[in-house]
N, C-alpha and C positions, 0 to 999 in steps of 0.2 A: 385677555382673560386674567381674572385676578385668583393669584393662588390664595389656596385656605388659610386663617389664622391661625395661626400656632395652639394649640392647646394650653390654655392658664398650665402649673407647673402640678397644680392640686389637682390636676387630672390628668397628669401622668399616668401612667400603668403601673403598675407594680411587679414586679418579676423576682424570680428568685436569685438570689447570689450565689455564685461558685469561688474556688478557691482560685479563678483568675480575676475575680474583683479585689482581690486581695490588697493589694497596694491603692486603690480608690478609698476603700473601706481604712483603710491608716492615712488617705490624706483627709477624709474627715476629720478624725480621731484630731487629726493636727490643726488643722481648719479651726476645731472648736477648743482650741488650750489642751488637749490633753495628749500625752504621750503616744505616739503613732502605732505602737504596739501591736506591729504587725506576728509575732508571736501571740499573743494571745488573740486576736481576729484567727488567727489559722484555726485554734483549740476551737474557735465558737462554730466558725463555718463548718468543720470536720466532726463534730460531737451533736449541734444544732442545725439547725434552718437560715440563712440568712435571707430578708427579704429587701429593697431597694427600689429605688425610683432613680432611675438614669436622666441625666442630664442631655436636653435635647440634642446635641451636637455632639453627643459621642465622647465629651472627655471626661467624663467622673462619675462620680453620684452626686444628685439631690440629698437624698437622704438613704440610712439603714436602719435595719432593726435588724437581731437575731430571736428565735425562738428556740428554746433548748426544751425537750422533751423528756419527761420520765412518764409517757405513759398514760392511761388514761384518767389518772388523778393529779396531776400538777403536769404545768409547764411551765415555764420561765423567762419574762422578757428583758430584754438587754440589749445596752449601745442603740439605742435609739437616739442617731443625731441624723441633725438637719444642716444644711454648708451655711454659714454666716449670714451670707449673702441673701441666701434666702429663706431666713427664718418669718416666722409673723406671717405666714403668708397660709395656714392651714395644714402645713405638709405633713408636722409629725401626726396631727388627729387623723389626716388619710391614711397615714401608714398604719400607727395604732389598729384603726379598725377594719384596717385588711386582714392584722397579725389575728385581732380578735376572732374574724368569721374563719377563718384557717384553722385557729382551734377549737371552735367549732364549743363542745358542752366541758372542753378540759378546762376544768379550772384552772387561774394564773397567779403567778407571784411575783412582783417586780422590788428593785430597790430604786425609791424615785428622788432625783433634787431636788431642795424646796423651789427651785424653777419648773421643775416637771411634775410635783406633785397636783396642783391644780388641773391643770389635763386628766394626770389620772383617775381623781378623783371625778371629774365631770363625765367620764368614761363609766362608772361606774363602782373604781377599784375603793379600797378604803384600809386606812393605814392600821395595822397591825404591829406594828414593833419598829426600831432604830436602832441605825447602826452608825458608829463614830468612828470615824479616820485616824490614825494616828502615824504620824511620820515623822524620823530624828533619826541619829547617830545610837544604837543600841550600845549603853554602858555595861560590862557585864559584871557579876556582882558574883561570888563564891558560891560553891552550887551548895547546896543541902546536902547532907550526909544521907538521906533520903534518897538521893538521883545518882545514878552511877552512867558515867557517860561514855559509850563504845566506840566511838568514832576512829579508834584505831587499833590493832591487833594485840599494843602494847598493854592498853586498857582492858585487855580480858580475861582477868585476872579470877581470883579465888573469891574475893572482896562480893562480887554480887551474890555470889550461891552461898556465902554465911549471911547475908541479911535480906531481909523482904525489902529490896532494896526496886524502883522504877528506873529501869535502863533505858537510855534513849540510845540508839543504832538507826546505822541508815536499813531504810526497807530494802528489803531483795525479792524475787521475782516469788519468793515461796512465802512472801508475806501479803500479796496480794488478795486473796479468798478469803484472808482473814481480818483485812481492812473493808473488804465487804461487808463481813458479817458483823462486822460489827458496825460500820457506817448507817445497817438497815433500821434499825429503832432508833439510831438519832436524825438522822434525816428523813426517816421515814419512807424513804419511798426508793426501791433502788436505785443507784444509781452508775450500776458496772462498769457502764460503757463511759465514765466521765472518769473515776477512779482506775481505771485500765490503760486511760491515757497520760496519767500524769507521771507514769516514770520517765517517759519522751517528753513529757512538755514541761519538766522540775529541771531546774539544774540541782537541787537536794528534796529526796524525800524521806524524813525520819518516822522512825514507830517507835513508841514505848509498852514497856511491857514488864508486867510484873509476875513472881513467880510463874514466869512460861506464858503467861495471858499477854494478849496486846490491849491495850488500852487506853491506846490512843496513837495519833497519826496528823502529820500537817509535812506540809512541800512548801519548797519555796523557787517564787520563778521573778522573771525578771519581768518591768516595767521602767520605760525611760531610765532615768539614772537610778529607781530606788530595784529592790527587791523585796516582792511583797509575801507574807506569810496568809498561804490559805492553800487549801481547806486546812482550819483548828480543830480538832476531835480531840476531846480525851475527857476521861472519867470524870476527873474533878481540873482545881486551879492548879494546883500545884503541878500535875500531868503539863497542864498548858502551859502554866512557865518554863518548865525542864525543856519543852520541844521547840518555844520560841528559843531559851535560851542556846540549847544545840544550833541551833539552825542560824543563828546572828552570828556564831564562832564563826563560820565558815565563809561568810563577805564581808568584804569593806564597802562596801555599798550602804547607804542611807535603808531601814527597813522599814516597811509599812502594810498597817493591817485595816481592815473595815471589822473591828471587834461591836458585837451585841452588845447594846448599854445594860441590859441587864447582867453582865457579867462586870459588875464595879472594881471587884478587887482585881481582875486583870487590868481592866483600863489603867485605875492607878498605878499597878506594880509597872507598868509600860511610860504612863507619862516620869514617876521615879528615877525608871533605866534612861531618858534622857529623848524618847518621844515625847513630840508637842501634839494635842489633838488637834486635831483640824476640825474636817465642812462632816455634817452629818446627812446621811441619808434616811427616807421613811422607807418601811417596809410595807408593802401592800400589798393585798391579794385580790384575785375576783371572783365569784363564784365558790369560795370557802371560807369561812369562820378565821381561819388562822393557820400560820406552816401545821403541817404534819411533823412529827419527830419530835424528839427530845430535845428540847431547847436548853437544857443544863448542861447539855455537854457537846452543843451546837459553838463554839468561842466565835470562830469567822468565816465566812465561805470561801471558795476559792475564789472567785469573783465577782463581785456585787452584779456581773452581768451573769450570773449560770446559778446564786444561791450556793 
């Protein structure tokens, strides 16, 4: 009697992922060049959806994807890799539109490579905006008379309460409500449950704040050897330089951000401090026009996989 043939790999199942595919989902990540980042896999599984295609014999994945959800007006897709070995062979377009009928009428927003944008586009999605990598050694440069920086007790001086002076400080748990309300009109669309998690998943998160106002907000967490600056919120550039700038004092680690091309004079003020740009990614949406929020004071997300 002859047993059945194996299922092609494109007709796999699809299943969901838990926080014990964990170390599968970073030998992807590794499989494909990129930093095994099992740290941030954990943020996506725990805040998102992951979905996956096992590998017939029990040791890995084929592929993954995450979906992160705000609800019934945007989702967000991310880490969508496929194992080397078996690329070219259909897998990520099954996954894609497994992730797609799971969401079902929510509109999506993805950041795609120009290897992956193709796919998206043939799916439907269609590019709305770019974002540009930048990685180096951050040189730091004299702060502005402008920025007053708290990061230690000594710092807390008389100096910020005589001038309208932008203090950057690390967040504390009574800063959190307020990084909310303010994150809601630029992102547009809540997103508590992803900002609730990043004082566990930042090794620093700073806020700036002027006369008493916060206004603005970014964390920095780790990736392979660099540490990467995201989520970037704040009023204007100069907010954003004060918070990159706080936030590089504090590693000797290589820093790197996926900053919005439309924000030029940061890019430059970064490639200056001693970042080289790197690969760019599209932004693309489906089923909407364009991100929701305020893209003026949108600088970088926290991870090109979550927006």
């Amino acid at each position: 009697m002859h047993s059945p043939s194996p299922l092609p790999l494109v007709d796999l199942p699809v299943r969901r992922l838990t926080r014990k595919d964990l170390a599968s989902c970073a030998d992807l990540s590794e499989d494909r060049g990129w930093p095994r980042d099992e740290h941030r896999w954990g943020l996506l599984l725990s805040a998102g959806t992951g979905y996956g295609i096992a590998e017939p014999d029990g040791t890995g994945l084929v592929a993954a994807c995450v979906l992160t959800s705000y609800g019934p007006r945007l989702a967000t897709v991310g880490m969508l890799l496929v194992a080397a070995r078996h690329a070219r062979q259909g897998i990520a377009r099954r996954l894609m539109r497994h992730v797609m009928e799971e969401a079902g009428s929510t509109p999506l927003a993805l950041y795609a490579t120009p290897e992956g944008q193709r796919l998206y586009e043939e799916l439907g999605f269609a590019r709305v905006g770019r974002a540009e990598r930048v990685l180096g050694r951050f040189r730091a440069e004299e702060a502005p008379s402008s920025v007053v920086a708290r990061n230690s007790a000594a710092a807390r001086d008389s100096t910020a309460a005589r001038n309208p002076a932008v203090t950057i400080r690390p967040a504390t748990a009574d800063d959190l409500q307020a990084m909310v309300r303010l994150d809601l009109p630029v992102f547009g669309i809540d997103r508590t449950h992803i900002i609730a998690r990043l004082p566990a998943f930042s090794d620093r998160l700073q806020v700036a704040e002027k006369s008493g106002e916060l206004t603005g907000y970014a964390a920095l967490w780790p990736s392979g050897d660099a540490h990467v600056v995201g989520p970037l919120i704040a009023r204007d550039t100069a907010t954003a330089k004060a918070l990159v700038t706080a936030l590089a004092a504090t590693t000797d680690r290589m820093l790197r951000a996926d900053v919005d091309v439309r924000h030029e004079e940061l890019l430059g003020w970064l490639v200056e401090r001693g970042l080289e740009p790197g690969s760019r990614t599209a932004v693309m949406t489906y089923g909407i026009a364009g991100l929701p929020g305020d893209a003026t004071r949108r600088f970088a997300p926290l991870t090109i996989a979550t927006g």
